[in-house]
C-alpha positions in Angstrom: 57.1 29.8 -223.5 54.3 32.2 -221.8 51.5 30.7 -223.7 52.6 27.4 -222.8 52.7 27.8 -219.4 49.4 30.1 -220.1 47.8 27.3 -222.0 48.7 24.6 -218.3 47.0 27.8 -216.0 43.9 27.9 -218.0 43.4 24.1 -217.4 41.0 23.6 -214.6 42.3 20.0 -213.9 46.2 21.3 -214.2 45.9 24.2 -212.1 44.4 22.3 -209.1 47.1 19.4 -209.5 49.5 22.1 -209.3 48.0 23.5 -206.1 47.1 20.6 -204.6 51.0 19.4 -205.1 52.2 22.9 -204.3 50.5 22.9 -200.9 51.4 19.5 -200.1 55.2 19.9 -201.0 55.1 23.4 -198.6 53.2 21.4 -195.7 55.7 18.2 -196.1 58.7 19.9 -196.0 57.7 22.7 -193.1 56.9 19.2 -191.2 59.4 17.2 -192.2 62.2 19.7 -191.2 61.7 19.0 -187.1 61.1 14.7 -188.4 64.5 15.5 -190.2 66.5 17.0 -187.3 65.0 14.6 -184.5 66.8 11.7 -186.8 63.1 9.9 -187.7 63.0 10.2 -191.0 62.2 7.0 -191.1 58.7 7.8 -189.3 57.2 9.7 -192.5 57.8 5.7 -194.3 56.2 4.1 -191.6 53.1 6.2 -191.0 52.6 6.8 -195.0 52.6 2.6 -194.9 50.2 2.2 -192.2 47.7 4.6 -193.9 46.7 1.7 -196.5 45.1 -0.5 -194.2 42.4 2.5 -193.3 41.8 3.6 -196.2 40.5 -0.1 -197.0 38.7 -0.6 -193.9 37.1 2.5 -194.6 35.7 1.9 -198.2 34.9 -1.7 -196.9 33.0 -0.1 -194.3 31.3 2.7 -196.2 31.2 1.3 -199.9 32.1 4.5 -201.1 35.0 6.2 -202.9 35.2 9.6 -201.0 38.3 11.2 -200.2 37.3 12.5 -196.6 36.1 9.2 -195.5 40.0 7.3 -196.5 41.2 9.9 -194.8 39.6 9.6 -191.9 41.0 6.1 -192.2 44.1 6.8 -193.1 44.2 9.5 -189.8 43.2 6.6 -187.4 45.6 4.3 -188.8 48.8 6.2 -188.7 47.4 7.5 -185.5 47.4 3.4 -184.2 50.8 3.5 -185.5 52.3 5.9 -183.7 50.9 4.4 -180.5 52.3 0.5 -181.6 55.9 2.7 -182.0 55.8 4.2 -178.6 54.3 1.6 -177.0 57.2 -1.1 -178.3 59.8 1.8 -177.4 58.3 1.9 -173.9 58.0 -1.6 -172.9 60.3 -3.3 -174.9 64.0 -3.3 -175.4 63.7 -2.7 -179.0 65.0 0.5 -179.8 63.2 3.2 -182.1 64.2 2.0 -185.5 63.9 -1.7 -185.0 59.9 -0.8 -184.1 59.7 1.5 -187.0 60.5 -1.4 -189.0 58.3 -4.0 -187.4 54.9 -1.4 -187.4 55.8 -0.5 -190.9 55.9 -4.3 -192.2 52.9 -5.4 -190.5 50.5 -2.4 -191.1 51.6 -2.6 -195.2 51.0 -6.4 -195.1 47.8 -5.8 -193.8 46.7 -3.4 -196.3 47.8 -4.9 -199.0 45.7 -8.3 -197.9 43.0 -6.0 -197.7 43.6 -4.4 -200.9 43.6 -8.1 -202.3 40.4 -8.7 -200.9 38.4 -5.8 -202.3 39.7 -6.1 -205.7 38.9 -9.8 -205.6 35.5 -9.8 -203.5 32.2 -8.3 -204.0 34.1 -4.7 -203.9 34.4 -4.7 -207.3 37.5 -4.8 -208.8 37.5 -1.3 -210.4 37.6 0.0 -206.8 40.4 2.1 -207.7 42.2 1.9 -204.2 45.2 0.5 -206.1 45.8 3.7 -207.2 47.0 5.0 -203.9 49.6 2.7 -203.8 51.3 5.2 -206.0 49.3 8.1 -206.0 46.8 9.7 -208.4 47.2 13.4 -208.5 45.1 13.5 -211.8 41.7 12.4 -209.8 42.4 15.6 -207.8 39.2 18.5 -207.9 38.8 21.5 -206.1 37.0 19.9 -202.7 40.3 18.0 -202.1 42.5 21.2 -202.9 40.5 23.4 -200.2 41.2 19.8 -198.0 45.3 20.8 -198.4 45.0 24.5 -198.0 43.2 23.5 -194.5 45.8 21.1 -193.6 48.6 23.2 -194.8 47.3 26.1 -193.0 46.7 24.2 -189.5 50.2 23.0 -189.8 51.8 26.3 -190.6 49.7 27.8 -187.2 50.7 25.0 -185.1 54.3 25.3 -186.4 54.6 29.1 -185.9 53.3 28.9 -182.2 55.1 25.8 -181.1 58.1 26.5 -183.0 60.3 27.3 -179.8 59.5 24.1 -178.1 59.8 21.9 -181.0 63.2 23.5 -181.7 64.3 22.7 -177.8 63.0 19.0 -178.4 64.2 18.5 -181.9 67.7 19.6 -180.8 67.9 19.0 -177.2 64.6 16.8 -175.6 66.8 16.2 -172.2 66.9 20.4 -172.0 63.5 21.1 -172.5 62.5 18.4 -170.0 64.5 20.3 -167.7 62.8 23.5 -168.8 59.8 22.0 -167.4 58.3 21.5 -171.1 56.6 18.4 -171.5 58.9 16.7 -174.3 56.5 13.1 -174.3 53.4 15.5 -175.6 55.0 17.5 -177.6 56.8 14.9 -179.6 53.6 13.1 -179.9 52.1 16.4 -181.0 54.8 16.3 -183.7 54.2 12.8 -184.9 50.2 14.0 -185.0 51.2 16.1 -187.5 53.6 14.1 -189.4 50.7 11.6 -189.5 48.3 14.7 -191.0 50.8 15.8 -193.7 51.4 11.8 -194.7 47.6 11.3 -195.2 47.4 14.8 -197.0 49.6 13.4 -199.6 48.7 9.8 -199.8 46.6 10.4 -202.9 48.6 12.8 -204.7 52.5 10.7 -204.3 50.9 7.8 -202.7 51.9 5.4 -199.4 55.2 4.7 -201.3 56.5 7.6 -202.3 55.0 10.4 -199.5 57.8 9.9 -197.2 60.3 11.5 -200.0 58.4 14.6 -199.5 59.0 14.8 -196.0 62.9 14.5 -195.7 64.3 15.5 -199.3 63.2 18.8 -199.3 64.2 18.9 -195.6 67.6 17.7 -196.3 68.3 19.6 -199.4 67.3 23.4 -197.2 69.8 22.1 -194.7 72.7 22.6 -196.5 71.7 26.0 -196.8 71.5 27.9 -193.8 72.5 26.8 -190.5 69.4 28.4 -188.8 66.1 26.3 -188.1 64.0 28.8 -188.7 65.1 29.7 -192.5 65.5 26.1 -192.7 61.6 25.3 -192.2 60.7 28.3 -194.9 63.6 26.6 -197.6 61.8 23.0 -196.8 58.7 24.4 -197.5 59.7 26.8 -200.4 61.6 23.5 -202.0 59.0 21.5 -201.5 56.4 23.5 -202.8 58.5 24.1 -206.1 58.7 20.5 -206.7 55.2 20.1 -206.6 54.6 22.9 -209.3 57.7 21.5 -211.2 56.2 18.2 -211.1 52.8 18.9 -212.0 54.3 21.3 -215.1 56.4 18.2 -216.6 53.7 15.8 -215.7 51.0 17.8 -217.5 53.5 18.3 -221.0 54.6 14.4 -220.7 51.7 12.3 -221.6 51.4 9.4 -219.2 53.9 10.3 -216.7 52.3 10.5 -213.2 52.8 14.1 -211.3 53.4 12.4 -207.9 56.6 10.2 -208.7 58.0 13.6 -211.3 57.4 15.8 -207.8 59.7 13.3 -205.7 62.0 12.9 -208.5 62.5 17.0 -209.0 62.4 17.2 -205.0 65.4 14.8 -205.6 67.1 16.9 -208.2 66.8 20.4 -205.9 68.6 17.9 -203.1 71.7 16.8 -205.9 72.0 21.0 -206.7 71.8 21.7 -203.0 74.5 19.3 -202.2 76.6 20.9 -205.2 76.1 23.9 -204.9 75.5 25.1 -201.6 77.5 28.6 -200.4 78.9 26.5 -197.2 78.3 23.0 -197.1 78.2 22.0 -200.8 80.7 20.2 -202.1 82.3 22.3 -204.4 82.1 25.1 -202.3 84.2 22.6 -199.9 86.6 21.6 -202.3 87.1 25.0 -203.0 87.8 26.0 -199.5 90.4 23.0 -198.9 91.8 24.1 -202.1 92.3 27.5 -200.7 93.4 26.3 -197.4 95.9 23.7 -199.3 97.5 26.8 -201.3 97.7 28.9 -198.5 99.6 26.1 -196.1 102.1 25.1 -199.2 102.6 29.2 -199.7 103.2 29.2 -195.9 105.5 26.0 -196.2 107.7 27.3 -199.3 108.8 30.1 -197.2 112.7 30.4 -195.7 113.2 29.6 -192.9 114.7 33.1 -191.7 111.9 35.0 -192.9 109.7 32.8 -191.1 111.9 34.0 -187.5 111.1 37.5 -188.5 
């Protein structure tokens, strides 16, 4: 057992797949806990679908394959996104949802025209941008790895000193407006983020599958502890460990991706969380209505006279 999981450390390419999906899985969850309580988890779907169309435009505009460059892309995509949401929110009477819906159909139908044309033009159709449909953690080297330990570490700062305020507008925005916090920035500020940890992980899960990152591992540490604060560190513990579960079970399965595995084992800590949990799993439940159901037929069975006493 060691030298197996000695023989997966000592590979270069396997050891930054594993970090590169370790530090994604910590970032998406520590972010995804404040999307998961403000009820948008839908938003992680929509922004990780509007990133396709800039990672075309920008290898359209540039020629090139390079990672910084469709993020950039992706970065002012979502960003547009987020604007099209709040300005339809704003100035419409089409609630949140319905406008995630609409942003998220138009930007993927875009991209994927896009995606049509490069493969089919002058592009050349072994562009690769295909692969980030779906991810492709295996192209990962060690200049995108120190990419996620930057993002994961500028998220973790920004969480840690705005942590107050996004508790008081992930739980109460009304409250904090009358606190005299400014709830319209700050929840921008926390879709800026959501946008950064999306486009962090485009290329390891890809557009599809990134959003499964941001809510699963938030919605598994839920049942867990009722506090937010041990709830953001479970979220990012969980989804840290599915990205080092993933890449181990990727890396001893030949030709199974690691980004689909990681969403899939983020899944499977979710189903033992939902089990299992000391206070709001369900067996722990049916345990305690069992108890309570015992105690009131106990309570029940007794006479009548002793009860008067």
């Amino acid at each position: 057992m060691m030298t197996w999981i000695f023989s997966i450390m000592t590979d270069p390419n396997a050891r930054w797949i594993m970090l590169g999906s370790m530090l994604l899985g910590f970032s998406s969850g520590m972010v995804g806990s404040f999307t998961y309580l403000r009820k948008q988890s839908l938003i992680g779907d929509t922004l990780a679908h509007a990133a396709l169309p800039g990672i075309c435009i920008a290898f359209m505009l540039s020629g090139v394959k390079s990672t910084f460059l469709f993020m950039l892309g992706a970065l002012v995509s979502g960003m547009i996104a987020t604007v099209g949401i709040s300005v339809i929110t704003k100035y419409s009477r089409i609630k949140q949802d319905t406008a995630l819906g609409v942003i998220l159909s138009v930007f993927f139908g875009v991209g994927v025209v896009l995606l049509t044309r490069i493969q089919h033009g002058d592009y050349g159709s072994q562009s690769g941008l295909d692969k980030y449909m779906f991810g492709q953690a295996a192209s990962m080297v060690r200049s995108d790895v120190y990419t996620m330990l930057g993002v994961s570490i500028f998220l973790l700062v920004v969480c840690c000193l705005l942590f107050k305020e996004f508790k008081l507008i992930s739980f109460d925005p009304g409250f904090a407006s009358g606190m005299g916090y400014p709830s319209g920035l700050l929840a921008q500020l926390l879709l800026f983020l959501t946008v950064i940890a999306v486009v962090a992980g485009v290329q390891i899960v890809g557009v599809v599958l990134v959003a499964a990152l941001l809510v699963t591992p938030a919605a598994a540490a839920r049942y867990w502890t009722h506090r937010l604060g041990l709830m953001v560190a479970l979220a990012g513990l969980f989804g840290a460990l599915s990205g080092v579960i993933g890449t181990v079970v990727s890396a001893t399965t030949p030709d199974l991706p690691t980004g689909p595995v990681t969403v899939l084992v983020a899944t499977g800590l979710f189903a033992i969380s939902v089990l299992f949990a000391p206070d709001r799993g369900w067996i722990a439940r049916a345990f305690r209505e069992r108890r309570v159901r015992t105690a009131y037929h106990q309570q029940s069975s007794k006479p009548q006279a002793e009860i008067r006493k």
